[in-house]
N, C-alpha and C positions, 0 to 999 in steps of 0.2 A: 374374703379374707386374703389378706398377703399370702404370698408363698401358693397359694393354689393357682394352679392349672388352669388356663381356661381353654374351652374347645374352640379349635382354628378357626376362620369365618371360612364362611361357603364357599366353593372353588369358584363359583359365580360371582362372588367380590372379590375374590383374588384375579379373576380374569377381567372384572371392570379396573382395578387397582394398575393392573398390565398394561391397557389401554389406555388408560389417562395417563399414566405415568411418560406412556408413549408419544400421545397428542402433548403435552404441555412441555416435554423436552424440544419440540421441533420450534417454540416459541425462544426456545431461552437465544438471548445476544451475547458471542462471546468478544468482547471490543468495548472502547470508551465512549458513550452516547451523551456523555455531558462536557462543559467545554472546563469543569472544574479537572478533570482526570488526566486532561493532557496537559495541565499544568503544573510545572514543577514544584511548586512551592501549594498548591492546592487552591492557589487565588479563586472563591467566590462558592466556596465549601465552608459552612457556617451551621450544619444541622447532621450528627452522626449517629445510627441507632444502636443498639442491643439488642435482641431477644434471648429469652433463656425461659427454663422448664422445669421447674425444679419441683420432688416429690414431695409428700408429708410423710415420717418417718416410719415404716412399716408399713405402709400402705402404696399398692403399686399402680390403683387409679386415680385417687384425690392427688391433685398437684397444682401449682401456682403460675399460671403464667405472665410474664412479665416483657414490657415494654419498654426500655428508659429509651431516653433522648439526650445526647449533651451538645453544649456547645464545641465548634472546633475555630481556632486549633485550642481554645481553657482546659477542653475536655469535663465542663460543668455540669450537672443535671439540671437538666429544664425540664423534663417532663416525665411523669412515671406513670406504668398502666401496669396496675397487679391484680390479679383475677384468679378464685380458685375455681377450678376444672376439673370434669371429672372424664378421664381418658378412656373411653368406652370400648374402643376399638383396639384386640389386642396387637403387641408387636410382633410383627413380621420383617425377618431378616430382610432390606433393601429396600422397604415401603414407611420408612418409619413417620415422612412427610404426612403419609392419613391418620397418624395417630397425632399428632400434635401441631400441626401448620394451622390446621382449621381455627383451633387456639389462638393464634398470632393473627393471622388475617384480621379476625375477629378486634384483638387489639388496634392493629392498624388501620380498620375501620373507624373505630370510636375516636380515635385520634382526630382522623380526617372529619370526623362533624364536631367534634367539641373544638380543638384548637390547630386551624387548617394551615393557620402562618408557624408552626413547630413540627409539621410532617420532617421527616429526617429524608435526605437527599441521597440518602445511602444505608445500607444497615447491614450488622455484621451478624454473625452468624455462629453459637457454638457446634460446627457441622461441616460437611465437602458440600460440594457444589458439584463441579464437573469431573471433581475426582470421586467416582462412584462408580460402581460393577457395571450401570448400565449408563452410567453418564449423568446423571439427574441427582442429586443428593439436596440434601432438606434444605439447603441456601438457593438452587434452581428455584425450587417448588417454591418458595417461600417467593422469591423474585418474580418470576410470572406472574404468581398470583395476586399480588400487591403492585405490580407493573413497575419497581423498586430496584434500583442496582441493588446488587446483595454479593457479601462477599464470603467466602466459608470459611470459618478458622475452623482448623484441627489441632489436637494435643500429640496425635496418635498420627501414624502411619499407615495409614490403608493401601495396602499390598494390592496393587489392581494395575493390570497395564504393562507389566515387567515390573514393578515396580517393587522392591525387595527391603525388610529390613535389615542389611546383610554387612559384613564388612566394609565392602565398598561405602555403603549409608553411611556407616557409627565413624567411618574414617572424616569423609567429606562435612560431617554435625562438629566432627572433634576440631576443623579445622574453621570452623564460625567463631570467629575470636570476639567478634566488639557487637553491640547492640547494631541491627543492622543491614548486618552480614548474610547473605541470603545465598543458597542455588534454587534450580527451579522446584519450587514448590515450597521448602525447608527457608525460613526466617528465623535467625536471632533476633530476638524480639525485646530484649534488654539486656545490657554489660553483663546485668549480674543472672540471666538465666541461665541456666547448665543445658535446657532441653529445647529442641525448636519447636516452632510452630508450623504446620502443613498448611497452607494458604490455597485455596483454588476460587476460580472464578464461580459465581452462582448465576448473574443475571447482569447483563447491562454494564459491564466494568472489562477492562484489559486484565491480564494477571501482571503486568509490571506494574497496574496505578493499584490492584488489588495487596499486593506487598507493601510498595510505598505506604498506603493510608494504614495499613495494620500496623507497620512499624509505628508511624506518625502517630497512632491512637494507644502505644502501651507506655504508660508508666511501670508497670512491673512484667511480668510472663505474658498476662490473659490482656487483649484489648481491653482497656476501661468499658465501649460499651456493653461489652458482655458479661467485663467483672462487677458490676455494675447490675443488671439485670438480676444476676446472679444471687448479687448480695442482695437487692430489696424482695426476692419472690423469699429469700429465705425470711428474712424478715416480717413478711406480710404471713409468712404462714404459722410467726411465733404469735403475731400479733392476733391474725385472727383467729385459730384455735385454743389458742394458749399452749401450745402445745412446745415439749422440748428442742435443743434447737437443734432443724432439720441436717439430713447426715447430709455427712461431708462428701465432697462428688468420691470419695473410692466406696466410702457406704453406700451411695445411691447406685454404683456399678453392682456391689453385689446384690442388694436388695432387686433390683431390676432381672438379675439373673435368677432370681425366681420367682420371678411374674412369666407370665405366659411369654414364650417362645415358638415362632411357629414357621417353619419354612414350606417356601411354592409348594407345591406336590408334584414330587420327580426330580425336585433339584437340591443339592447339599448343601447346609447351612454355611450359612458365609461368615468370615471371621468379626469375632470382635471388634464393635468401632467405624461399624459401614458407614455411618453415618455423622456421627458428634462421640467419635473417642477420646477421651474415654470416658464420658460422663454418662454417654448412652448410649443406645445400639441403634445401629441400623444403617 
C-alpha cells in the first residue's frame, strides 16, 4: 500500500550498493568521445534520447518507464519504449540509480535488438551525473551501463561541493537574461523560463557540449527528450490501467515522500533532489 514504510535492505546490500557504486564511477569519461561534441553546430548528431520514471498515482512501486528517441536537430519522435515496472527495491538517499536504471538499461536493450539503426547517440537524463555527494548520480550510472554519453538535467540545485543556493546563486540566475545564458552548471534553457537548469556531465560528454546540446534540445524549460519521455509514460499509464491522469511531478514529489525512505546506517539523510530534483529523490 502507498504511504507504508518499507524496511531498509540489509546492510549487506547497502555495502554491495557502496561498491559498485564505487567500481562503476572509476569507468565514467568526463570529455568529448565523439567527433559530434566538438563540433559547433553539432554536425553528424541525428539521434537524441530521454528517459524518464514516472509513478501510477498513489502508488509508490507500479510505475512506467519510458524511452523516447527523437530526431536532432527537428527534435521529432521516432521511437518510444513504455513499460510498466514494478520498483522493488526501496529508496535510498544517493543510490537511487538501483532503484530505477535497471528499468532503462533494460529499455535500452530492447531498442538495440529491435531497431539498432535508432540507438540514440546521446541521452539525457531527468537527474546529475557528476554533480552528486559521491560523484556518480543516475545519468553516470545510467551512462556506463549502456556505454552511452549521457547528460544529467536538473530542475533543482544540489547543494554538494560548496555549492550553495544562496544569494550569490539567486543573483548570478537573475542575471541569465536570454535563452542560453548559462554559468557553470546553471543554463537558461529558454527566453521565456524564470528558473534554470543544473546541467552536469554523466558519461562520455565535455560539460561545454553537455550545455550546448541541452540548450539545443529545449523548446520550452524541460529538454524535449525528457519532456517527451515524460509525457508518453504518463500516457501509457492512462492507457494502460485506465487509470486517472497520473500526478503531476510536485504530486509525485510528495507521494514519493511517503514511500520508503531509507539512509546508510551512520550517515544523515541528504537533502532533497540528490538525484533528479525535483521530480525525485536521490
Amino acid at each position: 500500500m502507498a504511504g507504508e514504510a518499507e524496511a531498509p535492505p540489509p546492510e549487506e546490500t547497502l555495502s554491495f550498493w557502496k561498491r559498485e557504486q564505487a567500481r562503476l564511477k572509476a569507468l565514467v569519461v568526463v570529455g568529448d568521445t565523439e567527433a559530434w561534441q566538438r563540433d559547433a553546430a553539432f554536425s553528424g548528431l541525428r539521434r537524441v534520447g530521454g528517459v524518464d520514471v514516472s509513478f501510477v498515482k498513489g502508488d509508490g512501486v507500479r510505475a512506467c518507464a519510458s524511452l523516447v528517441v527523437l530526431s536532432y536537430p527537428e527534435l521529432e519522435v521516432v521511437y518510444e519504449d513504455c513499460c510498466m515496472v514494478s520498483l522493488t527495491a526501496p529508496y535510498v538517499s544517493g543510490f537511487l540509480a538501483f532503484r530505477e536504471v535497471p528499468f532503462l538499461v533494460d529499455a535500452v536493450r530492447r531498442l538495440r535488438e529491435k531497431e539498432p539503426r535508432l540507438v540514440p547517440q546521446v541521452l539525457l537524463v531527468d537527474g546529475n551525473g557528476v554533480l552528486h555527494h559521491r560523484g556518480f548520480g543516475v545519468a553516470c550510472h545510467l551512462g556506463v551501463l549502456t556505454d552511452l554519453p549521457c547528460v544529467g538535467v536538473a530542475k533543482k540545485l544540489l547543494q554538494v561541493d560548496g555549492l550553495e543556493n544562496d544569494a550569490q546563486h539567486k543573483e548570478k540566475i537573475r542575471l541569465l537574461q536570454a535563452g542560453g545564458d548559462s554559468f557553470p552548471l546553471a543554463l537558461k534553457s529558454h527566453d521565456r523560463s524564470s528558473r534554470p537548469l543544473y546541467v552536469s556531465v554523466g558519461h562520455k560528454i565535455s560539460l561545454e557540449a553537455a550545455v550546448r546540446l541541452t540548450r539545443g534540445c529545449c523548446r520550452f524549460w524541460i529538454p524535449e527528450p525528457v519532456r517527451q519521455a515524460d509525457i508518453r509514460s504518463r500516457d501509457y499509464i492512462r492507457r494502460t490501467l485506465g487509470a486517472p491522469e497520473p500526478p503531476t511531478p510536485a504530486q509525485e514529489r510528495s507521494q514519493k515522500a511517503q514511500g520508503p525512505k531509507v539512509c546508510p546506517k551512520g550517515g544523515s539523510k541528504e537533502p532533497e533532489g540528490e538525484d533528479r530534483p525535483p521530480k525525485a529523490h536521490s
